[in-house]
MITOR-656257 format. One record per residue: x, y, z of N, C-alpha, C in turn; residue number from 1. Coordinates in steps of 0.2 Angstrom, whole numbers, plus 5000, padded with zeros to 4 digits. Layout:
N
    nu    nv    nw   cau   cav   caw    cu    cv    cw  num
     X     Y     Z     X     Y     Z     X     Y     Z  NUM
...
This chain:
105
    nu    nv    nw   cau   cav   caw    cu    cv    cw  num
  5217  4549  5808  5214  4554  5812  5207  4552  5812    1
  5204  4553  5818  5197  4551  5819  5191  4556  5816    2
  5186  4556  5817  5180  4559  5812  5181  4566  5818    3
  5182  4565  5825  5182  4570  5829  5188  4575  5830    4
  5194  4575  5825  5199  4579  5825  5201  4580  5820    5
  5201  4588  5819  5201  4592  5814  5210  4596  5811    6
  5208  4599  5807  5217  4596  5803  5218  4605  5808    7
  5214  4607  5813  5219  4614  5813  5220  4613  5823    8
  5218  4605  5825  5222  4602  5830  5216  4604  5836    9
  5209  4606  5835  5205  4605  5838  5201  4599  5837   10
  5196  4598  5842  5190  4594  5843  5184  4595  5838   11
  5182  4593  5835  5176  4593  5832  5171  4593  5838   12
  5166  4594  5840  5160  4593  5841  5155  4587  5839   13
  5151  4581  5842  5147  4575  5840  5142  4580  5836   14
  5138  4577  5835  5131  4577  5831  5125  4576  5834   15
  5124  4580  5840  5119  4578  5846  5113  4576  5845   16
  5110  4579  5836  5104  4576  5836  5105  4572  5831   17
  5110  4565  5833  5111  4559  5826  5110  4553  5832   18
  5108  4554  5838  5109  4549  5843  5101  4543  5843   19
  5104  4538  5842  5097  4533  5840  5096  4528  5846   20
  5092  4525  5848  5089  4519  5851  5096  4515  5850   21
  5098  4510  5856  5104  4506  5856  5112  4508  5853   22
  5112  4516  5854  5119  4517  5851  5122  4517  5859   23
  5129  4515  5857  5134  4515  5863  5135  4521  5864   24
  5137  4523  5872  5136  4532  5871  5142  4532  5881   25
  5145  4537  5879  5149  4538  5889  5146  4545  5891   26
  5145  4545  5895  5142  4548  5903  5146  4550  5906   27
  5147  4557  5911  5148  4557  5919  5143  4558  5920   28
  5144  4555  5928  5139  4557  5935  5144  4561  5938   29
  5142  4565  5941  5146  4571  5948  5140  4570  5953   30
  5145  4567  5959  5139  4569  5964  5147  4576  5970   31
  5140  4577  5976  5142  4584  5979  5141  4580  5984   32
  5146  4582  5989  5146  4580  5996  5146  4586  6000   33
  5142  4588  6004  5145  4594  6010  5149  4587  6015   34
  5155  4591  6017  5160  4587  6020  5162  4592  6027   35
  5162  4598  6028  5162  4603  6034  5160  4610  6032   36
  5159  4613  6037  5156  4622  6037  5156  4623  6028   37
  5164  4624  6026  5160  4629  6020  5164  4622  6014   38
  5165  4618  6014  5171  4613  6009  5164  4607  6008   39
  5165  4605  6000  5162  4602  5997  5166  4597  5994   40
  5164  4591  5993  5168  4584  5989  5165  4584  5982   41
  5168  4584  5978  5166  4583  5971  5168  4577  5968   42
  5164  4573  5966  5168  4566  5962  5164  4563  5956   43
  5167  4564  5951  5165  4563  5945  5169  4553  5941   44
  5161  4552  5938  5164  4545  5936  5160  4543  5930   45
  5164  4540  5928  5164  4540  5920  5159  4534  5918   46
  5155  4533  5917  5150  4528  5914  5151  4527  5906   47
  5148  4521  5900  5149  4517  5895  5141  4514  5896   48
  5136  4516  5892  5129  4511  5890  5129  4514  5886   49
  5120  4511  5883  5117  4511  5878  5110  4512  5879   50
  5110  4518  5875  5102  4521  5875  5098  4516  5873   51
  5091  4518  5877  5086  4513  5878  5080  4517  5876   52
  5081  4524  5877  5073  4529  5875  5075  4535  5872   53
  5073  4537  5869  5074  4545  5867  5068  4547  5868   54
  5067  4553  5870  5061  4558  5872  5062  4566  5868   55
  5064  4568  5865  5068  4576  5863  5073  4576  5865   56
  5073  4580  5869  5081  4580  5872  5082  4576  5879   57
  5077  4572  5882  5079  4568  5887  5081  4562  5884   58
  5084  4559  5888  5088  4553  5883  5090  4546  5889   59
  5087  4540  5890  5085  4534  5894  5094  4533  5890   60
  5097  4531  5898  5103  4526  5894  5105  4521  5899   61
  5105  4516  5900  5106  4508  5903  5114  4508  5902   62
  5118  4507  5908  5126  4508  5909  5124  4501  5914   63
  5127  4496  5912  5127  4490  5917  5120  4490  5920   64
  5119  4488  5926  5113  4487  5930  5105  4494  5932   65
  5111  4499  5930  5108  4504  5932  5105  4511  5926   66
  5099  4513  5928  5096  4516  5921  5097  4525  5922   67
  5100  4527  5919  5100  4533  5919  5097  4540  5916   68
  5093  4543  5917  5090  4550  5912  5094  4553  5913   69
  5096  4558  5905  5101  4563  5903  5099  4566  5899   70
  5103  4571  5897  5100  4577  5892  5106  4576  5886   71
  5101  4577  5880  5105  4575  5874  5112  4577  5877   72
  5115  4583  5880  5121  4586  5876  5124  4584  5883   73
  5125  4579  5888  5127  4577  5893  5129  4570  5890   74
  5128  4568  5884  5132  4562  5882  5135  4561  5876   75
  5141  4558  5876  5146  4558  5866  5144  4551  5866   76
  5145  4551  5859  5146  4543  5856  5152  4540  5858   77
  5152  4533  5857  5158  4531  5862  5164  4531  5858   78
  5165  4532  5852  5172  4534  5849  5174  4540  5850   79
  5170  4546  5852  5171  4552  5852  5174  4551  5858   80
  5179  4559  5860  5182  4563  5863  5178  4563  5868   81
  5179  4563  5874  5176  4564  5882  5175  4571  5883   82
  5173  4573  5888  5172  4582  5890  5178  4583  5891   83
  5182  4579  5895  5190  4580  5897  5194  4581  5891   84
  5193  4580  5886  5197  4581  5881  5197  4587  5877   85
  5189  4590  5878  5187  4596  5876  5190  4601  5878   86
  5192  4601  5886  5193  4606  5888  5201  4606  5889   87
  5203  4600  5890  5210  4600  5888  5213  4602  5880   88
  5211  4600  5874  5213  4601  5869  5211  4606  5866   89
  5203  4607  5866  5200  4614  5864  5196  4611  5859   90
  5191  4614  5857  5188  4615  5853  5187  4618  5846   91
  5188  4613  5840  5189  4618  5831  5185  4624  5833   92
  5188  4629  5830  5187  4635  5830  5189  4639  5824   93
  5188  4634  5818  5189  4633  5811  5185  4640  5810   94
  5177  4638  5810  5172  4643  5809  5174  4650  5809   95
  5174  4653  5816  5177  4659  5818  5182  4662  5814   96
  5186  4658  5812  5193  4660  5808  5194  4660  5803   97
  5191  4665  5799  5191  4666  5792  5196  4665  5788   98
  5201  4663  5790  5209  4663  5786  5206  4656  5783   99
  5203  4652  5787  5205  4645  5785  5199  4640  5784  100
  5200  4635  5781  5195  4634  5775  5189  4629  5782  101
  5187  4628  5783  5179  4626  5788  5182  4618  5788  102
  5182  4615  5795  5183  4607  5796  5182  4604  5790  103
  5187  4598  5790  5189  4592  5787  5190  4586  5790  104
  5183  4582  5792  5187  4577  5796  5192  4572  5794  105
């Protein structure tokens, strides 16, 4: 079981403010297309770099040739769980539920 999956079958959450200079980290981009009258193209793609800047919560990340600014909580550490996985599986909800004893990774 990895550090991001908890024993009551949710996601743990990263450590947003644990993220350093040259940590490997995954991204999406979403770009928008107007395509006719009222319909829109949506396309999202997944990016893999390495922080190059911290600023507070803005955060310089280098993905192959191209350099990207981002906000801390727009990027996971690359062994963590994607946004896709968040909203697919769910997120620990341990806290909230008093029955049961507070995450164990």
């Amino acid at each position: 079981m990895s550090n991001y999956h908890c024993n009551c079958g949710g996601l743990i959450l990263p450590d947003f403010s644990s993220y350093k200079v040259d940590d490997e980290v995954n991204f999406m981009i979403q770009k928008r297309k107007n395509i006719s009258n009222s319909f829109i193209s949506v396309s999202q793609t997944a990016y893999s770099g390495k922080i190059t800047k911290i600023e507070g919560d803005d955060i310089t990340v280098k993905a192959q040739v191209r350099i990207y600014k981002l906000s801390r909580f727009e990027i996971t550490p690359k062994d963590a769980p994607g946004p896709i996985d968040y909203f697919r599986i769910g997120q620990c909800r341990c806290e909230l539920n008093q029955e049961q004893k507070p995450c164990v990774a």
